[in-house]
Backbone atoms as SQL, in Angstrom:
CREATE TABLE atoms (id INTEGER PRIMARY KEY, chain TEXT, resi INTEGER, resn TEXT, atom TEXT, x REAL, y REAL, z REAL);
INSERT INTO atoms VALUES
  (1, 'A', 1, 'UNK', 'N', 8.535, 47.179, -21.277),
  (2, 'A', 1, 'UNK', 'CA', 9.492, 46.421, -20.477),
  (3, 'A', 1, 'UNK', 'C', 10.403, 47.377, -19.696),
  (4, 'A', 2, 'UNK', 'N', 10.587, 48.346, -20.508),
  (5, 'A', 2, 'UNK', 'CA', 11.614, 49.492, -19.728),
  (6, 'A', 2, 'UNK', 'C', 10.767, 49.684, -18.492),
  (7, 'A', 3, 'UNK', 'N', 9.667, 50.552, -18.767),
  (8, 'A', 3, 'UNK', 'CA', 8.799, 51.209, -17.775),
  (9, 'A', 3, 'UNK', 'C', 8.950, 49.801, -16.121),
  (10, 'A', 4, 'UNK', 'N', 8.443, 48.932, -16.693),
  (11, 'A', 4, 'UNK', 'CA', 8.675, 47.876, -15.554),
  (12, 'A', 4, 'UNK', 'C', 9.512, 47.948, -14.992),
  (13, 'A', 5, 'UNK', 'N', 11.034, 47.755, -15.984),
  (14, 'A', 5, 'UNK', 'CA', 12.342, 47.671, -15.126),
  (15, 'A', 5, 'UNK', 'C', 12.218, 48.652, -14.082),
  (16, 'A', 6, 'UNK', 'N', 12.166, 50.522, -15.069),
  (17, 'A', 6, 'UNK', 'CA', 12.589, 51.247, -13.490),
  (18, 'A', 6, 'UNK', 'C', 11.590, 51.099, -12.835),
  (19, 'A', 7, 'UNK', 'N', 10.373, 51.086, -12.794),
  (20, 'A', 7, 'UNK', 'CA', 9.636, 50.831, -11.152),
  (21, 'A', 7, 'UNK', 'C', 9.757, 49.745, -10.153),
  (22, 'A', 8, 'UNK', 'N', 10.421, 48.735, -11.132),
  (23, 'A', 8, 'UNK', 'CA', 11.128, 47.622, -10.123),
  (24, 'A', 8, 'UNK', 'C', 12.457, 48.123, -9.515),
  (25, 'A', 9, 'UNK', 'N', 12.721, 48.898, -10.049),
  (26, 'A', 9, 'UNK', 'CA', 14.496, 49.304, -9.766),
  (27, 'A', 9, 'UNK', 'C', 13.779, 50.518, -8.174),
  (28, 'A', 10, 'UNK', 'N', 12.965, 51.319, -8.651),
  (29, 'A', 10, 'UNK', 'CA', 12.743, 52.714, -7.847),
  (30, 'A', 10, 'UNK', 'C', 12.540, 51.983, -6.690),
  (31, 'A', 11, 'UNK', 'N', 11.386, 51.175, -6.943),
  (32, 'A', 11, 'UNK', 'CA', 10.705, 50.443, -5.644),
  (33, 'A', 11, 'UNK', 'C', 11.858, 49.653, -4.938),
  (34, 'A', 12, 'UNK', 'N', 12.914, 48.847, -5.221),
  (35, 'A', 12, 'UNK', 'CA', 14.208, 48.428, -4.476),
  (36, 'A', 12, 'UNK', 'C', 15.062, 48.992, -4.178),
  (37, 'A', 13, 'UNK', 'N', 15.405, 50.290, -4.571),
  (38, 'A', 13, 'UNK', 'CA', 16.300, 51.298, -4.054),
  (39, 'A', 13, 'UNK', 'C', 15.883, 51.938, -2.922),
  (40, 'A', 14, 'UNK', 'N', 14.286, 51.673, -2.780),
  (41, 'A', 14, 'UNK', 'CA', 13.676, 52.301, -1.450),
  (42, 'A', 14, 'UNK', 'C', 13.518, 51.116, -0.248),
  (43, 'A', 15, 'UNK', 'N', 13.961, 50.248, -0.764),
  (44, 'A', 15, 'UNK', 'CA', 13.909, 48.895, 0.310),
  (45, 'A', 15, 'UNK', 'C', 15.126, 48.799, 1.481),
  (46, 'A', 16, 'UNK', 'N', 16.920, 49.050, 1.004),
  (47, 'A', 16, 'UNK', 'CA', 17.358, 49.073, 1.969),
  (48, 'A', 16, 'UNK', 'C', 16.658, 49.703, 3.457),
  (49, 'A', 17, 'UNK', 'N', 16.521, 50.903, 3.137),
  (50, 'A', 17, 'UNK', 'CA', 16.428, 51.503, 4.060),
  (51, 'A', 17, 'UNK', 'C', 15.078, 50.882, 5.048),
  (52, 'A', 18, 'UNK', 'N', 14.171, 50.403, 4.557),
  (53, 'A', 18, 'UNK', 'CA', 13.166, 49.840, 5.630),
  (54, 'A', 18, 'UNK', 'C', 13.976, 48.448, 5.994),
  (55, 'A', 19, 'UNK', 'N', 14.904, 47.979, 5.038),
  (56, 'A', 19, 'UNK', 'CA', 15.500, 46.723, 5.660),
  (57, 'A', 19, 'UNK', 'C', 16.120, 46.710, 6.517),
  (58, 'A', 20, 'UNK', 'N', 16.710, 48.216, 6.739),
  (59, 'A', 20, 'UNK', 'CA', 17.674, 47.986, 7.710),
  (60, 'A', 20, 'UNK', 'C', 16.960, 48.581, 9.231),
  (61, 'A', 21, 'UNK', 'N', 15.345, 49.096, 9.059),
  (62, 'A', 21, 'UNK', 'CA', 14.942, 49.631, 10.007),
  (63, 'A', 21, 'UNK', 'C', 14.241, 48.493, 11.161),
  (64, 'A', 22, 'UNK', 'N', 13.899, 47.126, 9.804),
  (65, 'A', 22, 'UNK', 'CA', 13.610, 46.339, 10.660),
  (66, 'A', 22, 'UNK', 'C', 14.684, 45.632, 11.170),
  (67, 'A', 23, 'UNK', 'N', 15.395, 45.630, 10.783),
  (68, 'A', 23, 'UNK', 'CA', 16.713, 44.510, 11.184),
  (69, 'A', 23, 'UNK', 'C', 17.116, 45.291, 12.466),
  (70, 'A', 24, 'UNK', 'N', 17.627, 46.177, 12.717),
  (71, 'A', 24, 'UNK', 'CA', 17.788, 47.172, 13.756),
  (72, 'A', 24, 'UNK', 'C', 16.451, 46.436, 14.801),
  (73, 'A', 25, 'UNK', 'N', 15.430, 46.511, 14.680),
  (74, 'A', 25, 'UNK', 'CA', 14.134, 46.406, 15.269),
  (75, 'A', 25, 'UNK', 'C', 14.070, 44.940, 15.919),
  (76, 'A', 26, 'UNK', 'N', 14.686, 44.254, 15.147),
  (77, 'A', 26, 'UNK', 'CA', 14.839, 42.605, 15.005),
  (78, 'A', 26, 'UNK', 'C', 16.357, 42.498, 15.960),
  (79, 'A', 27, 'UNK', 'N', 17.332, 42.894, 16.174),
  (80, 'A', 27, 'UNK', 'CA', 18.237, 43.248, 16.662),
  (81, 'A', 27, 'UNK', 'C', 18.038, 43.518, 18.404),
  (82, 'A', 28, 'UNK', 'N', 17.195, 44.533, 18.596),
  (83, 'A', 28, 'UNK', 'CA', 16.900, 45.102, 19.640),
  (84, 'A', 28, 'UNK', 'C', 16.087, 43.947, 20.192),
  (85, 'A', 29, 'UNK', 'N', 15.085, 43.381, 19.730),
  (86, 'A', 29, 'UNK', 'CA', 14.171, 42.039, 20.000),
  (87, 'A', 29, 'UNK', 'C', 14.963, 41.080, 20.846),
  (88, 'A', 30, 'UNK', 'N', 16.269, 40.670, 19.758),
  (89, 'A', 30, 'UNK', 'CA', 17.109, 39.373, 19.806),
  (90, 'A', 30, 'UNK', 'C', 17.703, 40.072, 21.417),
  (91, 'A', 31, 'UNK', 'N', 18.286, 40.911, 21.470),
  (92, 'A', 31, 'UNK', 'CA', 19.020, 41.648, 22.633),
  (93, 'A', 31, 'UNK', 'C', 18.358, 41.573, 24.074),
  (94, 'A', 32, 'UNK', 'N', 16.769, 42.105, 23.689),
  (95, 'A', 32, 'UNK', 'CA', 16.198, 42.063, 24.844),
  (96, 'A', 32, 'UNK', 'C', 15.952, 40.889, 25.401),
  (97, 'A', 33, 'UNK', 'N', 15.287, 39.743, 24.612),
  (98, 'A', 33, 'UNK', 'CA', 15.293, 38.387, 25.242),
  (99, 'A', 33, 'UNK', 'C', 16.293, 37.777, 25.843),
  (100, 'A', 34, 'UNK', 'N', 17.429, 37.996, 25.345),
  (101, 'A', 34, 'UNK', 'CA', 18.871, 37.415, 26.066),
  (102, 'A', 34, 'UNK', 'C', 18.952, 38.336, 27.217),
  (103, 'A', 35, 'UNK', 'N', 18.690, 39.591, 27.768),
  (104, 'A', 35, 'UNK', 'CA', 18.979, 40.141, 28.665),
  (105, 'A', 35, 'UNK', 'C', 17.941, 39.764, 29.627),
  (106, 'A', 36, 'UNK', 'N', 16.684, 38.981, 29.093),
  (107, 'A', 36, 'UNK', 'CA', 15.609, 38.404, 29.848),
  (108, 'A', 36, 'UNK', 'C', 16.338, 37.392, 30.490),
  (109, 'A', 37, 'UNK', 'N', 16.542, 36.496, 29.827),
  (110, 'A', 37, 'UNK', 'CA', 17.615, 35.172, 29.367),
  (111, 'A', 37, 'UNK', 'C', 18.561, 35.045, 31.180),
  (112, 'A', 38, 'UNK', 'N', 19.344, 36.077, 31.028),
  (113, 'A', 38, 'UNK', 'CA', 20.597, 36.442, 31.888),
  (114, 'A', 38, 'UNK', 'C', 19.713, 36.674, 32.752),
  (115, 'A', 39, 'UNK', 'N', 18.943, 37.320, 33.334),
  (116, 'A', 39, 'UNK', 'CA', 17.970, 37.905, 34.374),
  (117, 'A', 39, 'UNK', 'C', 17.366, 36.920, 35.163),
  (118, 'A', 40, 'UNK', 'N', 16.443, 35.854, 34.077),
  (119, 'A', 40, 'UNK', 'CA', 16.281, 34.726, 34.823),
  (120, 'A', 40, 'UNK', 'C', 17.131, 33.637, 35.673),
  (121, 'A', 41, 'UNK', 'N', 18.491, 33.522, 34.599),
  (122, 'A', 41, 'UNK', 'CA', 19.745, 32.870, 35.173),
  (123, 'A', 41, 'UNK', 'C', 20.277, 33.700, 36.397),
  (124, 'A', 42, 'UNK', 'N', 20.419, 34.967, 36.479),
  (125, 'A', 42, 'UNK', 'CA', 20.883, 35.489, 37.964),
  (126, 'A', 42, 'UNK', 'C', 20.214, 35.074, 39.156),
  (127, 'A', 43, 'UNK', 'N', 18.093, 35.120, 38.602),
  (128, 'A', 43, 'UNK', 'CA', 17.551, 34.752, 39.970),
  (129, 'A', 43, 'UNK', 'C', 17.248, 33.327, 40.227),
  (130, 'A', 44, 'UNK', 'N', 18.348, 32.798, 39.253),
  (131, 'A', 44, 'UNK', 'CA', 18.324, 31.135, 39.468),
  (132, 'A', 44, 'UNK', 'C', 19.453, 30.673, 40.455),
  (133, 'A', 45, 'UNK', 'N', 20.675, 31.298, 39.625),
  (134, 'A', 45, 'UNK', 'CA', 21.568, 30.347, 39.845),
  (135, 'A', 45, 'UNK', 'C', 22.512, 31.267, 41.009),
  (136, 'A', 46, 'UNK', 'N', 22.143, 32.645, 41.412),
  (137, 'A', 46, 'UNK', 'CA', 22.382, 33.676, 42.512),
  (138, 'A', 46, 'UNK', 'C', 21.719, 34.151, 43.527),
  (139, 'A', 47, 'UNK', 'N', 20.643, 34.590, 43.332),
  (140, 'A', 47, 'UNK', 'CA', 19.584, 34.691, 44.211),
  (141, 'A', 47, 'UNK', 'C', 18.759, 33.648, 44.819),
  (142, 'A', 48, 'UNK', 'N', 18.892, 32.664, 43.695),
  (143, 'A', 48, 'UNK', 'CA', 17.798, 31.108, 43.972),
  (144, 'A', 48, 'UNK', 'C', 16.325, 32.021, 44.645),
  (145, 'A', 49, 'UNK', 'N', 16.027, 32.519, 43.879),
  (146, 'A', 49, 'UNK', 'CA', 14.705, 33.383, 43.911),
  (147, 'A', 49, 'UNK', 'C', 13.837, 32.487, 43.372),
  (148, 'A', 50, 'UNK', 'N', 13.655, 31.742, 42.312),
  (149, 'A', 50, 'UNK', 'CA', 12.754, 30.896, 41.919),
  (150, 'A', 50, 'UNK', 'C', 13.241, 29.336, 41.981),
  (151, 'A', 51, 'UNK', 'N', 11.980, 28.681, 41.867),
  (152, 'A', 51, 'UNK', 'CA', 12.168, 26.793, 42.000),
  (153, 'A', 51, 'UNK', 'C', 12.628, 26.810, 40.554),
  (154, 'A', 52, 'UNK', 'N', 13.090, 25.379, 40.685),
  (155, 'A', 52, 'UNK', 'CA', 13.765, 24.487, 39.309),
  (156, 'A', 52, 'UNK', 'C', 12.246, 24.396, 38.446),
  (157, 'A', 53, 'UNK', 'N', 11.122, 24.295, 38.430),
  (158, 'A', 53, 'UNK', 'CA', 10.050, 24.128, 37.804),
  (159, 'A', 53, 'UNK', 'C', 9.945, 25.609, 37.519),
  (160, 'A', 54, 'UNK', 'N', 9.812, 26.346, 38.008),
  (161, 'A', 54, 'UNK', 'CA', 9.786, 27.634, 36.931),
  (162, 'A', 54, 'UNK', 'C', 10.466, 28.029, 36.534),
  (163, 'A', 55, 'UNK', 'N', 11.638, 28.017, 37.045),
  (164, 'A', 55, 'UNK', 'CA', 12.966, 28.211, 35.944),
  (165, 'A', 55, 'UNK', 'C', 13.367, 27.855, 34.354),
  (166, 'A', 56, 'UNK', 'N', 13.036, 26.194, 34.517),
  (167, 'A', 56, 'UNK', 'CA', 12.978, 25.332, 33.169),
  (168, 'A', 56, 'UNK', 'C', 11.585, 25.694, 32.685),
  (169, 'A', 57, 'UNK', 'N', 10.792, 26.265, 32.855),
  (170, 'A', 57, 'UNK', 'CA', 9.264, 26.482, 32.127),
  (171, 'A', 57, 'UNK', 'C', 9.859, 27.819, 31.654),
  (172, 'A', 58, 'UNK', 'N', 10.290, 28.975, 31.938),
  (173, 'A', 58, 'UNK', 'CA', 10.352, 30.375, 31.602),
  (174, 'A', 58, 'UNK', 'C', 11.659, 30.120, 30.563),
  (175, 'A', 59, 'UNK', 'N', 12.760, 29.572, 31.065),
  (176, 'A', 59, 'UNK', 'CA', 13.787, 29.100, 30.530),
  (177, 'A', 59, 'UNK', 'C', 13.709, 28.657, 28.905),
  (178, 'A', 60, 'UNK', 'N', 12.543, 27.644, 29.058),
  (179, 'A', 60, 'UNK', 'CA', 12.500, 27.148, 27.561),
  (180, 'A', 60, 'UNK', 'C', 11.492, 28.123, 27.154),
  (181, 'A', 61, 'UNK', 'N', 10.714, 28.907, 27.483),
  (182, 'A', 61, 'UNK', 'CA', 9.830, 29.908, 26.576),
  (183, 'A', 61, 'UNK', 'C', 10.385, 30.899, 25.990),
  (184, 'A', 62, 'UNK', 'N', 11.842, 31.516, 26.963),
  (185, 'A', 62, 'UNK', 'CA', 12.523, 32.392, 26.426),
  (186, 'A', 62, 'UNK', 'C', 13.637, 31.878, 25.533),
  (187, 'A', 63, 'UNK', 'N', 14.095, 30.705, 25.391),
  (188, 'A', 63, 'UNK', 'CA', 15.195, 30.249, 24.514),
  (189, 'A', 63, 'UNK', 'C', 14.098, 29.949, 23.091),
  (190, 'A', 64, 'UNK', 'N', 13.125, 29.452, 23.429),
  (191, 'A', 64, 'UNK', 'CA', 12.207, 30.024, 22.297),
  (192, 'A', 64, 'UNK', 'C', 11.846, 30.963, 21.341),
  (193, 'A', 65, 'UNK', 'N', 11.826, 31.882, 22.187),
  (194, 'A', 65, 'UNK', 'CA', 11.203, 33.175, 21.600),
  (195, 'A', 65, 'UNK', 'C', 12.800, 33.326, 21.125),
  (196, 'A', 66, 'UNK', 'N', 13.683, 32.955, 21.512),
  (197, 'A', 66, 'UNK', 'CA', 15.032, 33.886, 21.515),
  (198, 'A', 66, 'UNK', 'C', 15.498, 33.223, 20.153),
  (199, 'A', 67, 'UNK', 'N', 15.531, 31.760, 20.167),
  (200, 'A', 67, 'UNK', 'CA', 15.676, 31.013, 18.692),
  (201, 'A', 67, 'UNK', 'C', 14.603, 31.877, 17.734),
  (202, 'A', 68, 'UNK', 'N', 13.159, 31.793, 17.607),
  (203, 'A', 68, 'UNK', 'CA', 12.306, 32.466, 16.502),
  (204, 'A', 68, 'UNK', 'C', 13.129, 34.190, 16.296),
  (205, 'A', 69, 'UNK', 'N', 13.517, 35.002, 17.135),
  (206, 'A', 69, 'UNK', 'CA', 13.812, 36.053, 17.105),
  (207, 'A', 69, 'UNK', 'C', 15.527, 35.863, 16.062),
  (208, 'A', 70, 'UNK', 'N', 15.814, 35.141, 16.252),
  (209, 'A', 70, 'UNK', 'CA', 17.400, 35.216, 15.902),
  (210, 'A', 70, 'UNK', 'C', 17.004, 34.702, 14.144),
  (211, 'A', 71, 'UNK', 'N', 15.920, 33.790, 14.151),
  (212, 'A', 71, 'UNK', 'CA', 16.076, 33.366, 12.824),
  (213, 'A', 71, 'UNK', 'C', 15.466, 34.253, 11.865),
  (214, 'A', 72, 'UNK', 'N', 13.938, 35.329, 12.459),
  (215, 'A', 72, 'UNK', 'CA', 13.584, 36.227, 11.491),
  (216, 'A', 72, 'UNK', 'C', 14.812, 36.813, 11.354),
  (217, 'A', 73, 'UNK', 'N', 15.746, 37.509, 12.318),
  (218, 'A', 73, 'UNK', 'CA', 16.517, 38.401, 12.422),
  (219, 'A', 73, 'UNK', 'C', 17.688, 37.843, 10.834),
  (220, 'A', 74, 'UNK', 'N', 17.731, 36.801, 10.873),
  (221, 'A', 74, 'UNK', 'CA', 18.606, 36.050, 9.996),
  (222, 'A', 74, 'UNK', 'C', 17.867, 35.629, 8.856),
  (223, 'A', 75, 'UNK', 'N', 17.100, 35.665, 8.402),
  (224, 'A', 75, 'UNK', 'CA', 16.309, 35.797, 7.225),
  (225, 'A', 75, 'UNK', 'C', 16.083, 36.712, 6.533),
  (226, 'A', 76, 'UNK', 'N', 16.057, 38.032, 7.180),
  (227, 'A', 76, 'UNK', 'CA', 15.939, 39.713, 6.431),
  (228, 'A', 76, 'UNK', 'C', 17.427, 39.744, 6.418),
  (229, 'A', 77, 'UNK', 'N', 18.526, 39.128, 6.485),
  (230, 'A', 77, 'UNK', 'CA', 20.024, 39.596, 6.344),
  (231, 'A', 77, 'UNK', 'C', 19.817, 39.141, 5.185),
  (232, 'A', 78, 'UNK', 'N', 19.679, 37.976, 5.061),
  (233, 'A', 78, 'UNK', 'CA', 19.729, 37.124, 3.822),
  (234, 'A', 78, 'UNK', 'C', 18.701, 37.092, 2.919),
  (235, 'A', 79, 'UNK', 'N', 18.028, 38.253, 3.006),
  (236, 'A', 79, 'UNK', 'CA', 16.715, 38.286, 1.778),
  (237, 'A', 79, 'UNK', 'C', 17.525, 39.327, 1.046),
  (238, 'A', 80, 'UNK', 'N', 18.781, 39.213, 0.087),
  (239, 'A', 80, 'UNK', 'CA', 19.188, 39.889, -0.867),
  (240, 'A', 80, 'UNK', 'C', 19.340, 39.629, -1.856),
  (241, 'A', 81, 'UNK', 'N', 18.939, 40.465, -3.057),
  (242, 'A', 81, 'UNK', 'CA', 19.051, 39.522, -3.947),
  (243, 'A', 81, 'UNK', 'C', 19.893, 40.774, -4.910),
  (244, 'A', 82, 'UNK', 'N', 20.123, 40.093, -6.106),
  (245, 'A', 82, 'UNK', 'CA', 20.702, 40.869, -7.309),
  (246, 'A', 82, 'UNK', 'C', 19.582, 40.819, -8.791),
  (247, 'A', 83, 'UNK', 'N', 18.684, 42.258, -7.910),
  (248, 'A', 83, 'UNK', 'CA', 17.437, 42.654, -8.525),
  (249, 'A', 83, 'UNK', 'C', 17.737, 42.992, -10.439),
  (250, 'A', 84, 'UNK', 'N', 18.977, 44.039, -10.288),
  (251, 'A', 84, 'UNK', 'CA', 19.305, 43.946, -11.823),
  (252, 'A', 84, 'UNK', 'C', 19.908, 43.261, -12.478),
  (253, 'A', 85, 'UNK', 'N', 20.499, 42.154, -12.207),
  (254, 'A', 85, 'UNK', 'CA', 20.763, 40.915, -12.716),
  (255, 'A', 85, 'UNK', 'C', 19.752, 39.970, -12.975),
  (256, 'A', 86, 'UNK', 'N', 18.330, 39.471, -12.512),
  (257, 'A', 86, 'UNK', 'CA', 17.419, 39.624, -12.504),
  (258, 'A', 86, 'UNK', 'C', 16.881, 39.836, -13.887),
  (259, 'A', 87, 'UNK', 'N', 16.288, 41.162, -13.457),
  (260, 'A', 87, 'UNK', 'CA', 15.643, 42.189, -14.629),
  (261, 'A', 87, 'UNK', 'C', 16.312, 42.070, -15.996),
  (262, 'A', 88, 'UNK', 'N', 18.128, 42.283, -15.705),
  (263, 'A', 88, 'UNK', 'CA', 18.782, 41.804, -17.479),
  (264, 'A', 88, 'UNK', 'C', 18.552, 40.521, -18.001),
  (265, 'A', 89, 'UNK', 'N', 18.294, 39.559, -16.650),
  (266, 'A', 89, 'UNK', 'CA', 17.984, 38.218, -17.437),
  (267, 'A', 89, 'UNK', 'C', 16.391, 38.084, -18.597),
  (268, 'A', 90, 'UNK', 'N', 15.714, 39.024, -17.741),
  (269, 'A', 90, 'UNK', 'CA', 14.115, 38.814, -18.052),
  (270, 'A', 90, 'UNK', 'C', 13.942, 40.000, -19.118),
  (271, 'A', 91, 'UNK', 'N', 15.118, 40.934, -18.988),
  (272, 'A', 91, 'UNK', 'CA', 14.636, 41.782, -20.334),
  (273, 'A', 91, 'UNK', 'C', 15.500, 40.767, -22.095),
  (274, 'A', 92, 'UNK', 'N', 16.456, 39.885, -21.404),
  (275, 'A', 92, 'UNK', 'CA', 17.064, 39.417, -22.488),
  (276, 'A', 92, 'UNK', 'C', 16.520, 37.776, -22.599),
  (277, 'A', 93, 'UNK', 'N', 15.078, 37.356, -21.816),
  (278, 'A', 93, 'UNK', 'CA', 14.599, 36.195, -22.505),
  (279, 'A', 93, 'UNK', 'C', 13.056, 36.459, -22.885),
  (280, 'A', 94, 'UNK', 'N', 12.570, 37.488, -21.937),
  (281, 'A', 94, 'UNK', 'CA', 11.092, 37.648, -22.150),
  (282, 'A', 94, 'UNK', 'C', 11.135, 38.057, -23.981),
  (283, 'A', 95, 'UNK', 'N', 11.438, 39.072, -24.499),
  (284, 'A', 95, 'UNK', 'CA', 11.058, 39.261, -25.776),
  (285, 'A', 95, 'UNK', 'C', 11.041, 37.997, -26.537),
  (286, 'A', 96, 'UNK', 'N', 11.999, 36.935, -26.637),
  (287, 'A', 96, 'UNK', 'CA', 11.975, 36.441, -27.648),
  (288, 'A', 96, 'UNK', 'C', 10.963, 34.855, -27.314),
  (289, 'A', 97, 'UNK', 'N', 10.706, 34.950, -26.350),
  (290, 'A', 97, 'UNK', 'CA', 9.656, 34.003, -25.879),
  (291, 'A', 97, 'UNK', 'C', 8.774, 33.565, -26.703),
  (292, 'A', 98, 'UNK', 'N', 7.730, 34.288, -27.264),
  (293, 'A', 98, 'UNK', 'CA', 6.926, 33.341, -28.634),
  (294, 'A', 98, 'UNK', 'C', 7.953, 32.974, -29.623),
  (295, 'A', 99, 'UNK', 'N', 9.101, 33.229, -29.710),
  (296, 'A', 99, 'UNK', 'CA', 9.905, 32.195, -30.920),
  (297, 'A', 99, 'UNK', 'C', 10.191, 31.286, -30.022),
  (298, 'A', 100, 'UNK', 'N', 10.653, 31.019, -29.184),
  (299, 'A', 100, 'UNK', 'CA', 10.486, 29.913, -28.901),
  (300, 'A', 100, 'UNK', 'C', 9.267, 28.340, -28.394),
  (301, 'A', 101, 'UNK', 'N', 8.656, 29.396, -28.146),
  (302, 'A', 101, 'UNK', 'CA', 7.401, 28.735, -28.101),
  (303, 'A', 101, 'UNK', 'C', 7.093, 27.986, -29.805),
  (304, 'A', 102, 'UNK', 'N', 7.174, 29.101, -30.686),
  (305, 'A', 102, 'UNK', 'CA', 7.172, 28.853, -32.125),
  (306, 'A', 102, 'UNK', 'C', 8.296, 27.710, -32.393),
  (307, 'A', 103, 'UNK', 'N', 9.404, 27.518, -32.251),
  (308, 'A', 103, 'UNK', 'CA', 10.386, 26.968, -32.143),
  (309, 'A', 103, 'UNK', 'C', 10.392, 25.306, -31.412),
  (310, 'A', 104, 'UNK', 'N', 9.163, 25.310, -30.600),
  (311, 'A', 104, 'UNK', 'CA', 9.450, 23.952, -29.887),
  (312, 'A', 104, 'UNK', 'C', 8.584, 23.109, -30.603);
């Protein structure tokens, strides 16, 4: 049970750091689409470079992509957990598990 704990522990101590490489990554994503976002709105509503039909077609593909981007982005914030709290629960019910089994 020990042996488990630390390789569960080693292996999550090495996780911030890719968490935060994608989040960064996920970040830059969310950023670029909104600067798409603004780009299209300049050659809409300034330039009138494009018609109302491609505007609202590109418009909703990028508020799209821009919603899916914001929510992975917001799902790896919130994938945290309290790994050794966890582990103390499961090192202090797993052992005694066949008594209770015995017990019911």
């Amino acid at each position: 049970m020990r042996l488990v704990k630390d390789l569960i522990l080693c292996v999550w101590e090495q996780r911030p750091a890719e968490a935060k490489d994608r989040t960064t990554e996920q970040q830059r994503r969310v950023s670029a689409i909104q600067q798409k976002l603004d780009k299209l709105d300049e050659a809409f509503l300034y330039s009138e470079a494009i018609d109302d039909t491609t505007y609202g077609r590109q418009r909703d593909k990028l508020r799209e992509e821009l919603t899916l981007a914001k929510i992975d982005h917001h799902a790896e914030a919130v994938d945290e957990l309290d790994v050794e709290g966890i582990l103390a629960f499961a090192e202090r019910i797993l052992p005694p598990a066949s008594d209770l089994w015995v017990q019911a």
